[in-house]
C-alpha positions in Angstrom: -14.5 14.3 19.4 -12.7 17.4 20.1 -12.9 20.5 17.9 -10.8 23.5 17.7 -10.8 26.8 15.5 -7.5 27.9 13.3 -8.6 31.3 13.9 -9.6 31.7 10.2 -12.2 28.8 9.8 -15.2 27.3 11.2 -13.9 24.8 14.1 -12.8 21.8 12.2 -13.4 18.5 14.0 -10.9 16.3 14.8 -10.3 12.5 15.4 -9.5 12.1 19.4 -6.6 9.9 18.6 -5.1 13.5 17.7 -4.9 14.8 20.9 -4.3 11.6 23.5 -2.0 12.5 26.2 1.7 11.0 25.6 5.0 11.6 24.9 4.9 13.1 21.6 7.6 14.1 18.7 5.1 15.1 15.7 2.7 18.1 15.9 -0.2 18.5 14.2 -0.7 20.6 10.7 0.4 23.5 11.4 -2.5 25.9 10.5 -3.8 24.6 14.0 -2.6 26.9 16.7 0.3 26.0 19.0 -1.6 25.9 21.9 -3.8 23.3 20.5 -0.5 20.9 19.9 0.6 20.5 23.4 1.1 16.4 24.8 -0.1 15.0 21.6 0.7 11.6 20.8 3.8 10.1 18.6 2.1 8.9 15.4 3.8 7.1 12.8 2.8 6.4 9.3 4.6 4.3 6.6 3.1 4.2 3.0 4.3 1.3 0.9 4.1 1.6 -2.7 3.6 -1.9 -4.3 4.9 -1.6 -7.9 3.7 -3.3 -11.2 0.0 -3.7 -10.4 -1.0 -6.0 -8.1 -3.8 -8.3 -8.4 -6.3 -7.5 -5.7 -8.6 -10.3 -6.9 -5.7 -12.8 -6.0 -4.7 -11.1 -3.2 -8.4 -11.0 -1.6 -10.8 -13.4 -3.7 -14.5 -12.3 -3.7 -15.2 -16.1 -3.2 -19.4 -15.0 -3.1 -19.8 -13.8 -6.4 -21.3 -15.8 -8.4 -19.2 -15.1 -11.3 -15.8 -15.2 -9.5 -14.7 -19.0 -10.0 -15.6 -19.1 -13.8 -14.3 -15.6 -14.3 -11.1 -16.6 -12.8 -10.7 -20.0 -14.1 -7.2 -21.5 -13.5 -6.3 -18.1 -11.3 -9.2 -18.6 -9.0 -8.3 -18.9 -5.4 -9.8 -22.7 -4.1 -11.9 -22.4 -1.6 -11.1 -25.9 0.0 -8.6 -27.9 -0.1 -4.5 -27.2 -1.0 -4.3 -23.8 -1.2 -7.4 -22.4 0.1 -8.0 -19.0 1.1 -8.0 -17.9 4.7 -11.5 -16.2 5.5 -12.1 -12.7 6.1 -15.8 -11.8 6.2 -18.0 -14.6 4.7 -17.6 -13.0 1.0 -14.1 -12.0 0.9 -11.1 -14.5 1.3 -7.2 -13.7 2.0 -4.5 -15.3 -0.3 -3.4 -18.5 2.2 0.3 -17.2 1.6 -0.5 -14.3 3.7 -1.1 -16.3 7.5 0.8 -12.5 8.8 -2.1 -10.2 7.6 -4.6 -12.3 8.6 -3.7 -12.9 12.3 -3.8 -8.7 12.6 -7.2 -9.4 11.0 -8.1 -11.1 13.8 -6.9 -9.0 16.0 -8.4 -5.8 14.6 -5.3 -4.5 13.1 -5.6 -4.9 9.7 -8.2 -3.8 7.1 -8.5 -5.2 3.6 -10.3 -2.0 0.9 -11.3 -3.4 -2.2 -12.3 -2.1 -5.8 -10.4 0.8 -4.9 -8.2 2.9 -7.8 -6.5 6.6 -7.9 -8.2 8.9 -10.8 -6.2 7.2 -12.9 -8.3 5.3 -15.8 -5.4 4.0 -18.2 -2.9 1.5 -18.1 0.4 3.0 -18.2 2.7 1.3 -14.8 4.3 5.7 -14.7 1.1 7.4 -15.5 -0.3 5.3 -13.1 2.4 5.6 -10.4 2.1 9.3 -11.2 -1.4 10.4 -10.4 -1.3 7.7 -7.4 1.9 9.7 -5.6 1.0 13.5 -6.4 -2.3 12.5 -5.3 -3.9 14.8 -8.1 -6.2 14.0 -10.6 -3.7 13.9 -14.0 -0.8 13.4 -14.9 2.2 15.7 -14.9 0.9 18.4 -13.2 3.7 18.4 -10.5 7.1 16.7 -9.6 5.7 16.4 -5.4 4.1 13.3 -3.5 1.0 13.9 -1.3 3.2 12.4 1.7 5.4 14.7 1.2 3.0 18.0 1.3 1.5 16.1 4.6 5.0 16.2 6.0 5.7 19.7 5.3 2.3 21.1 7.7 3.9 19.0 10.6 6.7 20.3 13.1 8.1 18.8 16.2 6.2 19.4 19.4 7.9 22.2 21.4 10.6 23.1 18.4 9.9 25.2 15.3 12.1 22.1 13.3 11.1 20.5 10.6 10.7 16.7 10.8 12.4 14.3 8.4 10.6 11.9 6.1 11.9 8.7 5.6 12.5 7.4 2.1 13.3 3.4 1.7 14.5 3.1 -2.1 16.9 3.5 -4.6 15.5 7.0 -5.5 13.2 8.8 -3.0 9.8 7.9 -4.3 7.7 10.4 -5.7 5.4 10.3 -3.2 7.8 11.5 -0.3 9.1 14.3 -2.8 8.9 17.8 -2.2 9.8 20.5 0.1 9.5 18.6 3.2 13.5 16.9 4.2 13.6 13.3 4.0 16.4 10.6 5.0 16.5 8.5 2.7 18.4 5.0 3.2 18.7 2.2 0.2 18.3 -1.6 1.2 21.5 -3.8 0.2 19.6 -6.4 -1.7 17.3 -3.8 -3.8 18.1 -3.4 -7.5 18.7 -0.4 -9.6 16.0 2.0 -10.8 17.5 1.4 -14.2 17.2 -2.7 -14.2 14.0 -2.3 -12.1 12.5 0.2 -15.6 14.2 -1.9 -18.1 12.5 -5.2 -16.9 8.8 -3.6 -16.6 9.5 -2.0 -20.2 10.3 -5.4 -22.0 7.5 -7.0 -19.8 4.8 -4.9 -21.3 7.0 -4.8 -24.9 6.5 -9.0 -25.1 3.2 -8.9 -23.6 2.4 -7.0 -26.6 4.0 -8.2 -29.3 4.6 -12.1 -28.2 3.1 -14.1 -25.7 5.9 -16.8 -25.6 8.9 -14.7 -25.1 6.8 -12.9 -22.4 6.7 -16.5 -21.0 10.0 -17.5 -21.2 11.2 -13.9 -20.2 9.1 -14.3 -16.8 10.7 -18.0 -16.4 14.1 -16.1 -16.4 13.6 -13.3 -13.9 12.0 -15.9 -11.8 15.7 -18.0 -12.0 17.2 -14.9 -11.9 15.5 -13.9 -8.2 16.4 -17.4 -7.1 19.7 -16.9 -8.1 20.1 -13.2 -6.1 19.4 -15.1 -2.8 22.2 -15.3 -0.6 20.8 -18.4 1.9 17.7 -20.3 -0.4 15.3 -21.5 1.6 15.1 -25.2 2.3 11.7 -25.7 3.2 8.2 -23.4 3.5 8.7 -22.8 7.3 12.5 -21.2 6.5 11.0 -19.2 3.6 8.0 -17.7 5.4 10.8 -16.6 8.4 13.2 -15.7 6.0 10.6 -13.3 4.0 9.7 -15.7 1.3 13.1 -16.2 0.1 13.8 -15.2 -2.7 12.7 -12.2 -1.6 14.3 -11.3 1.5 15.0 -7.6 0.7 11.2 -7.2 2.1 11.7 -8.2 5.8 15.2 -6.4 5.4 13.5 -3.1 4.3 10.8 -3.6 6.9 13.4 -3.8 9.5 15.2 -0.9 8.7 11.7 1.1 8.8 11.2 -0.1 12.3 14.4 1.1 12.9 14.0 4.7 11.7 10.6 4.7 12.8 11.2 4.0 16.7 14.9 6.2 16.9 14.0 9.1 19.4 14.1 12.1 17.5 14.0 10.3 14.3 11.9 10.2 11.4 8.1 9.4 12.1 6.6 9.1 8.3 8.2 7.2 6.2 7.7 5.8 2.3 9.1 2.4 0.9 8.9 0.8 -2.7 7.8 -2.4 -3.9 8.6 -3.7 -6.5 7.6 -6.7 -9.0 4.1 -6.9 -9.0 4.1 -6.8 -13.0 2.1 -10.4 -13.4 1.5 -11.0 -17.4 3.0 -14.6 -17.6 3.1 -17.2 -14.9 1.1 -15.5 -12.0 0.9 -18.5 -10.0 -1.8 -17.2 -7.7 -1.6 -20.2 -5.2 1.6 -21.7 -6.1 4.3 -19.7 -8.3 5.6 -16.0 -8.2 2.6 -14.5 -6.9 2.3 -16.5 -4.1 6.1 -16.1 -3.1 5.7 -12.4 -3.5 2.9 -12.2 -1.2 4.8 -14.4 1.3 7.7 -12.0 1.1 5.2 -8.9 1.9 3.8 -10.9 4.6 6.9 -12.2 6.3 8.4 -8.3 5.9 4.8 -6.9 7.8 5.5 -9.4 10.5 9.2 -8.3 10.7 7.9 -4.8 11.0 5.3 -5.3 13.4 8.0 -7.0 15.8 10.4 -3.8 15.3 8.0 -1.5 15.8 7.8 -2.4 19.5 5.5 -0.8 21.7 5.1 2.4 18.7 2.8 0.0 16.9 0.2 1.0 19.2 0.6 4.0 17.1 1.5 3.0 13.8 -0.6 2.7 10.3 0.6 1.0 7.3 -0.5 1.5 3.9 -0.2 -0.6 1.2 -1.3 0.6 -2.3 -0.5 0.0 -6.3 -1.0 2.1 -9.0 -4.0 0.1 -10.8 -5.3 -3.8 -9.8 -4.8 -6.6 -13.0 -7.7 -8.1 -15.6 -10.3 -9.9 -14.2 -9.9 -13.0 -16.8 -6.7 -14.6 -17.4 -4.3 -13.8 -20.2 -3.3 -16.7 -22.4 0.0 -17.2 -20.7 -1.2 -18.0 -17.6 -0.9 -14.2 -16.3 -3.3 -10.9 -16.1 -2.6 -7.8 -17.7 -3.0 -4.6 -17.0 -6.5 -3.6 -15.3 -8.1 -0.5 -13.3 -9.6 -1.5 -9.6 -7.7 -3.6 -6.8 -7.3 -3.6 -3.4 -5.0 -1.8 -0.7 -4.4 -2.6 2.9 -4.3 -0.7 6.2 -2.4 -2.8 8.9 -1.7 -1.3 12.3 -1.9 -1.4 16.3 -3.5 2.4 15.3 -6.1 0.8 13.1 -9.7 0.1 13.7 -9.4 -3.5 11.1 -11.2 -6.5 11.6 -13.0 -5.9 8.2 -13.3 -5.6 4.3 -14.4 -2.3 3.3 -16.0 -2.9 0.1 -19.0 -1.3 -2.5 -18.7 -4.2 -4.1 -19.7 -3.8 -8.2 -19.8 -7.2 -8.8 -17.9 -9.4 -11.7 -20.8 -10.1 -13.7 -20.0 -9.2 -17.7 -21.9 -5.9 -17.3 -20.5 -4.7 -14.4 -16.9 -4.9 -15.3 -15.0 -1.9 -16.1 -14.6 -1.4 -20.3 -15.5 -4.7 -20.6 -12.4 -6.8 -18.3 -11.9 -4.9 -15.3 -13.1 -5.2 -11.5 -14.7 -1.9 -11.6 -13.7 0.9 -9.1 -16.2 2.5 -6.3 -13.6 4.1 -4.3 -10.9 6.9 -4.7 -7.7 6.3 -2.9 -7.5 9.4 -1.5 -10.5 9.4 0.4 -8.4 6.6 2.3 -5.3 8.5 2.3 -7.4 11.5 4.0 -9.1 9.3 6.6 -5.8 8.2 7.7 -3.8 11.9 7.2 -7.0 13.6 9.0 -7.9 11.3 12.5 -4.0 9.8 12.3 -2.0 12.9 12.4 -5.0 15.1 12.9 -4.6 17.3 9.5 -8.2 19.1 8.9 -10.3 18.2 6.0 -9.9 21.8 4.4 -6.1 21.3 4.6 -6.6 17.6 2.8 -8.9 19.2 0.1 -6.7 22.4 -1.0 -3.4 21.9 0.0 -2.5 18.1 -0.4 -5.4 17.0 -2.6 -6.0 19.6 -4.4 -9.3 19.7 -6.7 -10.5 17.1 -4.6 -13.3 18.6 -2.0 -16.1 16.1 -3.5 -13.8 12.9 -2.1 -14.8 12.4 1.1 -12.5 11.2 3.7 -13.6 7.9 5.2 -14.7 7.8 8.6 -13.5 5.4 10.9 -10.1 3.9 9.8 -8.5 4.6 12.9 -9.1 3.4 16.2 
């Protein structure tokens, strides 16, 4: 551990993976002195922002609770036989569409966080996606992402120039907004912001007023992703490679990332959307649209890991959603929408191998209002773990400037290797 003083504060520790001798293009926040920034490393950090709500249960079953499997009941992940998870720690098992992520579990490149949520306590998809990218504790209080005030403390080693975010989306997301520059670039396959907000408007419009026209809505945007493939897939083994056809526009955003991410001089913090994560009808946990989706996310953090190179020594991916799903199915064979999930951290910069987890168990009592996994961690004290011993910003900087009102969340030790 290596400390150094701003001149204004006590020292402020700092994670040694700050200051590792290298070939460096990103400096470190820039209340540290200049002196202090000299052959630092070339961190990179993409934040992906999976949109709708994902399920974290279905994503990373807590097989050892007791009351999981009767909770869940038809949306419970087996845990033998066709379809059964892949194991992570005993208690916890990975959705078996996700073979990717788990071989970086293995390896100590990936960690799974669960019963984690953002402030945020209702169930509105833009309130939600709100308070999760201005990293504050409301909503409305600013039109600027988190990432984006991160960005702005950072300059390139030896040159007063600002670096670049990089934005993968239709619209720069709002957590890469704000006075920081960012290149943004939009994937071919990705659909308008308009289509993408008039489809999550009518889903939670059915889901409210009539289950079977949710159900037959979801059985058309289904058909209609089938039909947006250019190449369908002709067998599992194509549609893994091909980023779980239909949904190809993953592995194609993931390789542009690379791309951006490893350019000399270019961009070294990037932010990407998700969308489709909205699961009310039809979830198909195992088999169905939530499988394929996850096989799509997996198959594009494979592509990405392979276009990283020799960076992803260096590299951290996040992977968050503005609130998790129910813990009890819906009557159309979907979840609606619920308050704790889980996010990911994958990365050849990651200390993984493990679930991070206060686990508040799915017993009646302990769920949140009644039908939610309850939360027992804040997002941002992941997002300050990873700002403060990634890209070496100090914890007063993470408290006042890019979480502000948010000294009592703790940064997590320990994220990065």
């Amino acid at each position: 551990m290596t400390r150094f003083n701003d001149g204004c504060r006590d020292a402020i520790a700092i994670s040694r993976r700050g200051f590792v001798t290298g070939g460096a293009t990103l400096a470190l926040w820039s209340l540290l002195p200049r002196s202090a920034i000299a052959g630092t490393r070339d961190p990179r950090l993409l934040v992906v922002v999976l949109r709708g709500g994902l399920d974290g249960l279905a994503l990373a079953a807590p097989i050892g609770d007791p009351a999981y499997a009767a909770l869940r009941g038809r949306l419970a992940i087996p845990t033998s036989g066709d379809g059964a998870g892949l194991a992570l720690d005993g208690f916890f098992s990975l959705n078996a569409a996700m073979p990717a992520l788990h071989a970086l579990y293995a390896k100590n490149q990936a960690l799974v966080l669960h019963a984690t949520a953002s402030p945020y306590r209702g169930r509105s998809h833009f309130d939600g996606q709100d308070v999760l990218e201005t990293g504050l504790g409301g909503v409305g209080r600013t039109d600027a992402g988190w990432l984006n005030r991160a960005l702005s403390g950072l300059s390139s080693a030896g040159s007063a120039e600002q670096p670049k975010g990089l934005a993968l989306a239709a619209v720069v997301p709002l957590v890469m907004r704000g006075t920081a520059p960012v290149l943004t670039w939009t994937p071919p396959a990705y659909r308008l912001p308009l289509r993408t907000d008039t489809i999550d408007r009518l889903t939670d419009l059915y889901a409210a007023t009539d289950p079977a026209l949710l159900k037959a809505f979801a059985a058309g945007l289904e058909i209609d992703r089938m039909a947006d493939s250019t190449a369908p897939a002709k067998d599992a083994a194509t549609a893994k490679s091909a980023g779980g056809a239909p949904f190809r526009e993953f592995t194609a955003a993931a390789e542009a990332a690379a791309r951006f991410l490893t350019t000399p001089g270019g961009p070294r913090i990037g932010a990407l959307s998700v969308d489709g994560w909205d699961t009310h009808a039809n979830q198909g946990p195992v088999k169905g649209l939530f499988a394929n989706r996850l096989a799509g996310l997996d198959a594009a953090i494979a592509a990405f890991e392979r276009g990283m190179g020799d960076a992803w020594r260096d590299t951290v991916v996040v992977f968050v959603t503005e609130f998790g799903r129910t813990a009890s199915a819906n009557g159309t064979d979907g979840t609606d929408h619920g308050t704790a999930t889980t996010a990911l951290v994958v990365g050849g910069a990651v200390a993984g191998g493990r679930v991070l987890a206060d686990w508040p168990g799915l017993s009646a009592s302990a769920l949140h209002e009644g039908r939610d996994l309850a939360p027992t961690r804040d997002l941002r004290s992941v997002f300050k773990g990873i700002l403060r011993d990634h890209l070496g910003i100090p914890d007063g900087a993470l408290a006042t400037r890019i979480f502000p009102e948010s000294a009592g969340v703790r940064a997590i030790e320990g994220l990065v290797a």
